[in-house]
N, C-alpha and C positions, 0 to 999 in steps of 0.2 A: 408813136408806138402803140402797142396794143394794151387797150384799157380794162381793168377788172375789177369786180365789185370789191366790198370789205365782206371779210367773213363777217358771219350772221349774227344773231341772236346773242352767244357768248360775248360779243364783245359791245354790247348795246348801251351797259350803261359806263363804258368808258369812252363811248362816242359822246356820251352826252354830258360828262361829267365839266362843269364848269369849269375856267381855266385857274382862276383864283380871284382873291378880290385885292386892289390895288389899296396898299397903305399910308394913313396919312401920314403927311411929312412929318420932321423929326428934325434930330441934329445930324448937323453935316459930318463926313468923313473923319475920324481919326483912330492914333493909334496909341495904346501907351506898355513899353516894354514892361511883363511882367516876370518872366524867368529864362533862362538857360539849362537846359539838362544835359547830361553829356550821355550820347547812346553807349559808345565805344569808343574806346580812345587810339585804336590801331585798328580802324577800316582802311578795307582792300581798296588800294588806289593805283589807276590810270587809265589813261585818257583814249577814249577809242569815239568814233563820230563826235570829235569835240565835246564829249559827255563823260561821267563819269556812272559806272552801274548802282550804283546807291541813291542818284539823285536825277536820274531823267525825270522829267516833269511833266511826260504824259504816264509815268508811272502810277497809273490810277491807285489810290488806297494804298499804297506804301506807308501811308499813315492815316489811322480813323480812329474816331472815337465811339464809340457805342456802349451806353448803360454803364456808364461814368469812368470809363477808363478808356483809354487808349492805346493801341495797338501800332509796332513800330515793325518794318522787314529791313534787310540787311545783310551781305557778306561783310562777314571778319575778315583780316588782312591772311589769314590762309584759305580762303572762300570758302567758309561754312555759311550755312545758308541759317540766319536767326532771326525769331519775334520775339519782340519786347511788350510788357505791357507795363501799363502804371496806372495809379488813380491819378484821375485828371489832378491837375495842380499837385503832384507827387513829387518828392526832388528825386526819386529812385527808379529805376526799371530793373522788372525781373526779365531774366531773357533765357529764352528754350531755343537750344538747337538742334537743327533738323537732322534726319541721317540725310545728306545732300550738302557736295560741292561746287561751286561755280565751276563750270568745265570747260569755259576759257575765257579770255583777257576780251570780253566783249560788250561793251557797256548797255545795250540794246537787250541783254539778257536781266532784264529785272524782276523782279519780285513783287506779284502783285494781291493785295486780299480784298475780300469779301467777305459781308454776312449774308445768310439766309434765314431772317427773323422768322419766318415760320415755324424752324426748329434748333434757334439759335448756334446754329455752326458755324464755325470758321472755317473761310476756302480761301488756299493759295496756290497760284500760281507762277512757276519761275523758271527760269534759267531756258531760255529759245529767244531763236531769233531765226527764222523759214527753216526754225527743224525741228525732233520732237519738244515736246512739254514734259513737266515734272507738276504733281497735283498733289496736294493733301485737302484730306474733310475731317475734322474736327470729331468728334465724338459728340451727339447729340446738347445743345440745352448750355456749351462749354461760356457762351457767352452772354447767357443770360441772367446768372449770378457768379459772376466772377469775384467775389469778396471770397466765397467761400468755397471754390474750383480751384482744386490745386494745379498747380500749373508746370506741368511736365510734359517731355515729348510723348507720355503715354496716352494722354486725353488728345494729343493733335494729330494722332493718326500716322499711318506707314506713310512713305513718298511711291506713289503711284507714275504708270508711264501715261495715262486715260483718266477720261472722268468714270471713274468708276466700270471702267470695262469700254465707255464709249471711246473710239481711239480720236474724231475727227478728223485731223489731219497729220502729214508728217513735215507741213513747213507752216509750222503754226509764229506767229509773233503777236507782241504786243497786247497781250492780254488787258482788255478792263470792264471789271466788274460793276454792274447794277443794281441796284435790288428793285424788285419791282413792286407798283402799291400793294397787291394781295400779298408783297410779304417772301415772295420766293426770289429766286437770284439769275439773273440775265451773264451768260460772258461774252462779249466783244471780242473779234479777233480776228486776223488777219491771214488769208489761206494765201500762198506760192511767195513772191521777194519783191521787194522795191523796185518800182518802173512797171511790174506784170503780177498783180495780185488782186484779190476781192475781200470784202469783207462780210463776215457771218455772224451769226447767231448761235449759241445754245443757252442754255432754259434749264432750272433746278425746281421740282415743285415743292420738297421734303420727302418726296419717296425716288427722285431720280432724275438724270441729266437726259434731254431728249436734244436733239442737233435740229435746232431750225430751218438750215441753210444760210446760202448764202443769199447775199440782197444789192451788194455792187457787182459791177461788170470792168470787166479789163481791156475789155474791148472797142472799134469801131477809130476813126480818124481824128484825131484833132490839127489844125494846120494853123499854125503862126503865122507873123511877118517872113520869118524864116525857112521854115520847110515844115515839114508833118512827121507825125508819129501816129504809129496805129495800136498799139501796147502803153496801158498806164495801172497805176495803183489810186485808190480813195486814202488819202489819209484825215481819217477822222481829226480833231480838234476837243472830242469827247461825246460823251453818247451821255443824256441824264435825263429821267423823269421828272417834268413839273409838279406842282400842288395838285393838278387837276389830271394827271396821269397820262397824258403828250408827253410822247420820249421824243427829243431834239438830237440832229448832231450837223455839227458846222463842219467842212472836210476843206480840203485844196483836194487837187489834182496834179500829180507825180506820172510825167512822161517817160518811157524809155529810151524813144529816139532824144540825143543829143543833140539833133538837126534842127531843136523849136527854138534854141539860145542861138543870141549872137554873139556868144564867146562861149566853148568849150568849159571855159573855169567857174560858169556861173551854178545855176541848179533849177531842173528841171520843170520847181512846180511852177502853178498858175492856179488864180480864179480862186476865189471863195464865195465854197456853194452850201447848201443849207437846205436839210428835208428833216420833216417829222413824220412820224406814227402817234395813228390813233387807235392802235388793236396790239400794241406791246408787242411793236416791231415783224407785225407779219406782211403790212404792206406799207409803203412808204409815198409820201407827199411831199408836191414842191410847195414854195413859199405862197403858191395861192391855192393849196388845196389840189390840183389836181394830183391821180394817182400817176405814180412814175416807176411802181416797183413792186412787185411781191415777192419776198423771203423767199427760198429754197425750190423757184422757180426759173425759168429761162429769161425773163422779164424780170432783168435789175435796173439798179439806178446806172446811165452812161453817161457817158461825157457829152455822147449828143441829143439827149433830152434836152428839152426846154423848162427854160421855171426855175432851173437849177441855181445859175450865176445869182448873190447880192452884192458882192461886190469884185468888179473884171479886173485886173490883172493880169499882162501878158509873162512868160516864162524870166522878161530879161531887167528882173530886180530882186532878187533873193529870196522870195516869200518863203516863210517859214514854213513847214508842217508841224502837224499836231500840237497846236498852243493852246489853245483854252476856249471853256464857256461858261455858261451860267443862264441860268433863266433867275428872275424876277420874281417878288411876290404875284403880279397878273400873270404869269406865265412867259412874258417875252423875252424870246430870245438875246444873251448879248455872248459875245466873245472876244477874243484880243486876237492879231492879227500881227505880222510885222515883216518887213521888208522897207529897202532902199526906196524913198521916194524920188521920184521923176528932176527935182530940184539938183540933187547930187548925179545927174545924168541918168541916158534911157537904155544903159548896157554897164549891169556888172561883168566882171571879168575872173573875179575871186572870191566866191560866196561868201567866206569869212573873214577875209579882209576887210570887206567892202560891207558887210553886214556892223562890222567891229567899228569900222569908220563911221559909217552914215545911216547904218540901220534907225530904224525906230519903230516903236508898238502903237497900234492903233486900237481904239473902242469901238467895235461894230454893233451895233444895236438895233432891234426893231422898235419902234415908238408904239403907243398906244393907238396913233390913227394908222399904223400899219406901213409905214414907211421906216426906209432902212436910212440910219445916219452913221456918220464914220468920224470920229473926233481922234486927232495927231497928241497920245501924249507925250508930252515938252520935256523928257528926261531919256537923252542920246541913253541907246542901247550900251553901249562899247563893250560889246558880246556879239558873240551870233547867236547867241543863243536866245531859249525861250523865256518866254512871261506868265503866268500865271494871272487867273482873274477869280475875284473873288466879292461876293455882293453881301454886303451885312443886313439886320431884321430891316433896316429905314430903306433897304435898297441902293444904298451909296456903292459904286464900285470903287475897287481896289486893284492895284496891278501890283502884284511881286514879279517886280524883274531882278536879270539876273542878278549876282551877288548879295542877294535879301533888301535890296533897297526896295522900298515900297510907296507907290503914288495912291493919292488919293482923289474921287469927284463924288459932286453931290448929286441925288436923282433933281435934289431941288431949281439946280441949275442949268438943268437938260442934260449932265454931263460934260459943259462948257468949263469947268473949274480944275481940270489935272491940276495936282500939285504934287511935289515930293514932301511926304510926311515922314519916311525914318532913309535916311542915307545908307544905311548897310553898315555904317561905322561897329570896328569892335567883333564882328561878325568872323573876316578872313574867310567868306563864303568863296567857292570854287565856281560857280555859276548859276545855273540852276538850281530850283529846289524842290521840293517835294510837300505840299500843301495839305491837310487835311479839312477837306471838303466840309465834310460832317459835323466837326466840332467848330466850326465858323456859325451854322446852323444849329446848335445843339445849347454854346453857354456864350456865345458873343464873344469868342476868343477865335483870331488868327494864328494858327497853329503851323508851324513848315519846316522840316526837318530839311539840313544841310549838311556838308563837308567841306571842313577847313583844306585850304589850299594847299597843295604840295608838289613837288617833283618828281619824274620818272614812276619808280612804282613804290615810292615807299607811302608805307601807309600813314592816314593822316584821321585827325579826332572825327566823328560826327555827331552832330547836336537836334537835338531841337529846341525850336526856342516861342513863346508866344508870345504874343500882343493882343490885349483887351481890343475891344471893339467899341464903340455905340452903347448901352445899354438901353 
């Protein structure tokens, strides 16, 4: 494909900014329960893509902490759309409701937030899934002293149908937000539907939202053992800034033709692929540096670039979309991954059967000499659902899988040591759950908001609950 430079001058010294310095060992992995808080005792419950809308776990920021509180999103069991906050270690939350209703039974419509430390606002976004968005921006400064910011729907602003007049699209999904190191705020998201869509960019500086463009492509062939498809979607895995200001994002690839499985029942994706930016997402690299993409250009990332694949995968064992990542104190990338291994045979037939039965989550990592390793952790999914990854100050990983049971490895061991450290027990988690990133990095606490399990559509409690980390 056709190669282009990196913009100039402006972005020189986050070309050159170092990636981070690797830290010495520590204690190994663990966890130790330290509360339950109860968000709402009658959240909106059922079950649409095997998910619930409160707790999909690519739900970026659904729950954060920032400047010692933390921030919770959520439909009530009549779908009002609410944030909560609390002082971190708080048994209580105050919670503002939006003018805004969920506007249908669709679990893919989540609630997602942001800061924009520059001028300490809060940005949410919610309720889409390939159609419009619903946006609020916070009243200036709302989050920066919140002891003393009262806290009503007057400081969080009207429910806008645009960022601010910018409209981007009208089959917007999957919204997740970044903050970037100078401090202003990146959204992620997803333009047309599942099987035929790209992924974009927009950019908040403190004086406004500007549209990057797009930077995947939906286009060009890919052909299985089976047959081919010429239409696909990127599904990210998550988009995040290192220490040293390399924004990462791990994806699969999502076909449209049905023709790549060899069963009808199975699901679409394949391949996990892996590119960064070094100029805060204007042009994009593969795993050895070469450029493979510029933002809001004709020249995205495709299926048939090279550099792309770390780890291959053909369509016909359930691979998950959008599970998880993390980068490193050095900066290196890891993420979780999960699908049916080759062991349980080389053809699903019922993606969540078969996920439910044989699934399991894997650790993908790049090592420090720059190789990619892959470690099977040893705790059966019985979900199809997703994992969660999470890396404490020592760099030990964590995998919150479903129903809040949580594994644990040490960096000390190469990652060779999964173990299960909290069973889920006492939990009555629904699957999934909803992780806050931030406050894992902020005070050494594992933070993850869930919903207890229920039927049909009656509404059931939602919690959150932490566990200390490492010190």
């Amino acid at each position: 494909m056709k190669r282009r430079t990196v913009l100039g001058a402006a972005f020189a010294g986050a070309l050159a900014t170092p990636a981070g310095t690797a830290r010495a060992a520590g204690p190994g992995p663990s966890v130790s329960k330290q509360q339950t808080t109860r968000l709402d005792a009658q959240a909106i419950y059922f079950v649409s893509y095997d998910g619930l809308v409160n707790n999909n776990s690519f739900q970026k920021n659904g729950l954060f902490t920032y400047q010692g509180h933390q921030y919770a999103a959520w439909y009530t069991s009549t779908g009002a759309a609410v944030i909560g906050r609390r002082v971190l270690g708080g048994s209580s939350w105050s919670a503002v409701t939006l003018a805004h209703r969920l506007k249908s039974s669709d679990s893919h419509n989540v609630i997602s937030m942001g800061v924009s430390r520059i001028d300490g606002r809060l940005h949410i976004t919610m309720d889409s899934h390939s159609d419009g968005f619903f946006y609020v921006k916070s009243v200036a400064g709302l989050l920066d002293d919140p002891g003393t910011t009262p806290w009503t729907p007057a400081v969080l602003g009207a429910v806008q149908t645009s960022l601010d007049g910018l409209p981007l699209t009208s089959q917007f999904t999957y919204p997740q937000f970044v903050q970037t190191p100078e401090g202003g705020l990146q959204l992620s998201y997803r333009v047309g539907v599942s099987g035929n869509g790209r992924n974009a960019l927009a950019e908040y500086d403190g004086s406004g939202w500007t549209a990057l463009g797009e930077w995947s492509s939906s286009t060009g062939t890919y052909t299985s053992a089976h047959g081919s498809s010429t239409a696909r979607n990127m599904y990210l895995h998550g988009i995040d800034y290192d220490a040293g200001g390399r924004l990462h994002a791990f994806f699969t690839w999502r076909e449209q033709s049905a023709s790549v499985m060899c069963s009808s029942g199975g699901i679409t994706n394949h391949d996990t692929g892996y590119v960064h930016s070094t100029d805060r997402g204007r042009t994009w690299r593969n795993d050895a540096g070469a450029l493979v993409a510029t933002t809001g250009s004709s020249d995205t990332v495709a299926v048939t670039d090279s550099g792309l694949v770390v780890d291959s995968l053909d369509p016909d064992h359930s691979l998950m979309n959008q599970e998880s990542q993390w980068t490193d104190s050095a900066g290196l990338p890891h993420a979780i991954i999960s699908y049916v291994p080759g062991r349980f045979g080389q053809c699903t037939t019922d993606y969540v059967a078969d996920r439910t039965a044989n699934g399991r989550a894997f650790h993908l990592r790049k090592n420090s000499a720059g190789t990619w390793q892959k470690t099977e952790i040893p705790v059966a999914l019985n979900s199809s659902q997703r994992t969660k990854l999470v890396l404490d100050t020592y760099d030990n990983a964590y995998a919150v899988l479903p129903y809040g049971r949580i594994a644990g490895a040490s960096k000390a061991s190469g990652y060779s040591d999964w173990a299960l450290l909290h069973d889920g027990s006492g939990l009555n988690a629904f699957g999934e759950v909803v992780v806050d990133e931030l406050r894992a990095k902020a005070d050494n606490v594992l933070s993850f908001m869930y919903q207890e399990t229920s039927s049909g559509t009656t509404p059931s409690a939602l919690h959150v609950v932490d566990f200390a980390l490492p010190a």
